[in-house]
C-alpha atoms as one frame of an Amber mdcrd trajectory, in Angstrom:
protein
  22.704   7.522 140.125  19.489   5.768 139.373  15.882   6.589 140.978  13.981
   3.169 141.802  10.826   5.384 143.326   8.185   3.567 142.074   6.743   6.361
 139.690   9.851   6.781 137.879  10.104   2.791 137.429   6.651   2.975 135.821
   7.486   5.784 133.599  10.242   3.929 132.407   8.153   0.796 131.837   5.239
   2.545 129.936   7.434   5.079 128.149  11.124   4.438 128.082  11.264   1.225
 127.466   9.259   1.305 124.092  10.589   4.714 122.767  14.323   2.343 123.110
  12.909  -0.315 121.208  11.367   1.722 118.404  14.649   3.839 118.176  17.136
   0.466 118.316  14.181  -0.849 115.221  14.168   1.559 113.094  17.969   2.577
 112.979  18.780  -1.150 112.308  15.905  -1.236 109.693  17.695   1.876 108.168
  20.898   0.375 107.811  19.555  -2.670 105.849  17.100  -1.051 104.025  20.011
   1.355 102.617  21.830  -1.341 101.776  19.021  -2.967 100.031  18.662   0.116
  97.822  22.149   0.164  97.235  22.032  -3.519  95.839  23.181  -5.715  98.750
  20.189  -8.353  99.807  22.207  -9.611 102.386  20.186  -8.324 105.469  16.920
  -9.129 103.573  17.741 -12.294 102.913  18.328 -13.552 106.848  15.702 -11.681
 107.826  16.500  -7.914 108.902  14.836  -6.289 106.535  11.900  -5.916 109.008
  10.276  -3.389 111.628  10.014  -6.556 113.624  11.768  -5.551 116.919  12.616
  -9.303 118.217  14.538  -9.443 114.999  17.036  -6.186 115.490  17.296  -6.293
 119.592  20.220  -7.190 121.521  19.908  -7.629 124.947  23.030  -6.170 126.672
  22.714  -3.278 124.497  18.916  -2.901 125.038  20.023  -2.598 128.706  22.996
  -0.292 127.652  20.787   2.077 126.362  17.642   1.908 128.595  20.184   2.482
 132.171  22.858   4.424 130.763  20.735   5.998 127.290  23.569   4.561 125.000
  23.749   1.328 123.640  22.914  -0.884 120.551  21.564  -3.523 118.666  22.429
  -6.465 116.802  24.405  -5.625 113.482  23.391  -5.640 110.603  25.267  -7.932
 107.965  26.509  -6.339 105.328  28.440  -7.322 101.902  30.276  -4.318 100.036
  30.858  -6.339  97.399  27.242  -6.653  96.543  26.705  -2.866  96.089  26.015
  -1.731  92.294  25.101   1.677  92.725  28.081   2.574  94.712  31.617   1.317
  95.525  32.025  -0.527  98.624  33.542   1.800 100.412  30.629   4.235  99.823
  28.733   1.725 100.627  29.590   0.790 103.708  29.536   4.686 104.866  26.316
   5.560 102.957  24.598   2.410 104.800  26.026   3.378 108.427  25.382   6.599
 108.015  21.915   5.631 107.490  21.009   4.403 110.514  21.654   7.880 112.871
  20.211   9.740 110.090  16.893   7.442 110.821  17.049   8.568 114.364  17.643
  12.822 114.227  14.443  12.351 111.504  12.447  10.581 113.982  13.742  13.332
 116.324  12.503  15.997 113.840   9.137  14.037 113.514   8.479  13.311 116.655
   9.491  17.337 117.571   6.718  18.469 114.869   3.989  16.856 116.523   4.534
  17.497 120.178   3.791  20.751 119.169   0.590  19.888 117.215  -0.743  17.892
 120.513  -2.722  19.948 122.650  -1.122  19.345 125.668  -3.150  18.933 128.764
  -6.609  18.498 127.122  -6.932  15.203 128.095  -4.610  12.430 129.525  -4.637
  10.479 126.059  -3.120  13.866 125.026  -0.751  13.807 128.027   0.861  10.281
 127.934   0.918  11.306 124.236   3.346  14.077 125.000   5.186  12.552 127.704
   5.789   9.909 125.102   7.161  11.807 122.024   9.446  13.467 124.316  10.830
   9.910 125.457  11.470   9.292 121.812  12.637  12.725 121.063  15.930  12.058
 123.606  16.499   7.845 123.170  16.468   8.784 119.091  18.992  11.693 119.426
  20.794  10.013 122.420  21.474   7.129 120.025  21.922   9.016 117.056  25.148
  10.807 118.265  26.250   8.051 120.194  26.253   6.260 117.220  28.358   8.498
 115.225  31.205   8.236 117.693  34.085   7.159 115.329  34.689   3.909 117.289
  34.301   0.668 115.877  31.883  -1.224 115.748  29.941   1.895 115.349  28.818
   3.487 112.624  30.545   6.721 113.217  33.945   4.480 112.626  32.260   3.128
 109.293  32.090   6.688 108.260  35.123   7.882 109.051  36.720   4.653 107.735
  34.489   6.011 104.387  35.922   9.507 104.585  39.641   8.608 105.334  41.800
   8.007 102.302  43.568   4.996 101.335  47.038   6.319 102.758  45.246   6.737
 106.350  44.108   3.512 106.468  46.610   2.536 109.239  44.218   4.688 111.469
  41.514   2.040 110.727  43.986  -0.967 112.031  44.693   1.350 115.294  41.177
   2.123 116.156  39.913  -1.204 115.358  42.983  -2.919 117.479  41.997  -0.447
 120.720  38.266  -0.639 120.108  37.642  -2.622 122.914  39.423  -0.189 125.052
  37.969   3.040 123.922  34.440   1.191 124.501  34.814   0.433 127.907  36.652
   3.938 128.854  32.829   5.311 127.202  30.717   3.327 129.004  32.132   3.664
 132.898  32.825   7.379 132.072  30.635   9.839 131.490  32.428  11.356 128.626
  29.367  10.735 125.788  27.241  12.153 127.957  29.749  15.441 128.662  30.086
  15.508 125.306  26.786  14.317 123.753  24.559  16.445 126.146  25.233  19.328
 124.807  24.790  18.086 120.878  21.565  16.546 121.451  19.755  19.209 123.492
  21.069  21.777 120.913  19.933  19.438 117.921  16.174  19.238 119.828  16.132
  23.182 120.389  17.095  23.871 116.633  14.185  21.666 116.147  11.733  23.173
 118.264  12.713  26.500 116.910  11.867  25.575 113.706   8.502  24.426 114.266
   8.283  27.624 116.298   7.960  29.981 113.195   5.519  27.988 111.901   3.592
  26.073 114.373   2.135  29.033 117.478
């Protein structure tokens, strides 16, 4: 399952490693930084308002994510009842919502210049590459995973967002199993059967559409 050669352990180290911990940053920055904007200082006021990694990291999920490219960070705390621009409900979803959406723009970002680089001109230009492309898959890897309607994730904030008040027994269910469903993920390889697919085809769309403009 894993290759310990000692080339692939130092392309991990140089490039992995930091694409995860700019990806876990700036989705958790996302999150508080919506709801900032939305009127809850909550987040900025402990701190996590920040592109300071050492303040968003968690360790097990740092590993999560760098062994088995899905994992997390720690949460970010949020109170509905301080939103003004938006009910709490809307809220919530708008401000979990936020943090994939950081990641498939990175994705997007990241996609645009790899083809700007010219590739193969010099090393600086290569490790360049080599690098975007790490954060091109840890950024749509934890995008998607993200969006799994699960909680704690923020694909179960969303749903929880869409659902209407008469559904909200489905909240109680998934949030009662969560555990459960969590585990089945991570010693399966169901996200990545079922992720796979999503984030090669989101990268593809990508490239293609730097591809009409970019030769």
């Amino acid at each position: 399952m894993f290759d310990f050669s000692l080339s692939r352990l130092l392309s991990d180290l140089i490039f992995r490693l930091p694409a995860v911990v700019i990806a876990l940053t700036v989705h958790e920055f996302s999150h508080a930084m919506c709801a900032y904007k939305l009127g809850d200082g909550t987040a900025k006021h402990l701190g996590r308002l920040t592109l300071n990694p050492l303040k968003h990291l968690d360790p097990i999920g740092l590993v999560c994510l760098y062994l088995f490219y899905f994992g997390w960070a720690k949460p970010v705390p949020v109170n509905p009842y301080n939103f003004r621009a938006v009910d709490g409900k809307t809220g919530m979803m708008l401000t979990a919502l936020a943090g994939p959406m950081s990641n498939i723009l990175m994705c997007f970002i990241c996609v645009g210049l790899v083809h700007l680089i010219p590739f193969g001109r010099s090393i600086v230009f290569t490790w360049l590459y080599v690098f975007l492309n790490y954060l091109i898959a840890v950024n749509t890897g934890l995008a998607f995973f993200n969006l799994i309607p699960i909680p704690p994730l923020d694909g179960s904030k969303i749903l929880f967002g869409l659902l209407p008040d008469r559904l909200y027994y489905i909240t109680q269910y998934l949030e009662r199993y969560s555990s459960i469903f969590l585990i089945v993920l991570l010693v399966s390889r169901i996200p990545e059967m079922i992720l796979g697919p999503l984030t090669r085809g989101l990268i593809t769309s990508f490239h293609s559409f730097y591809g009409l403009f970019l030769r």
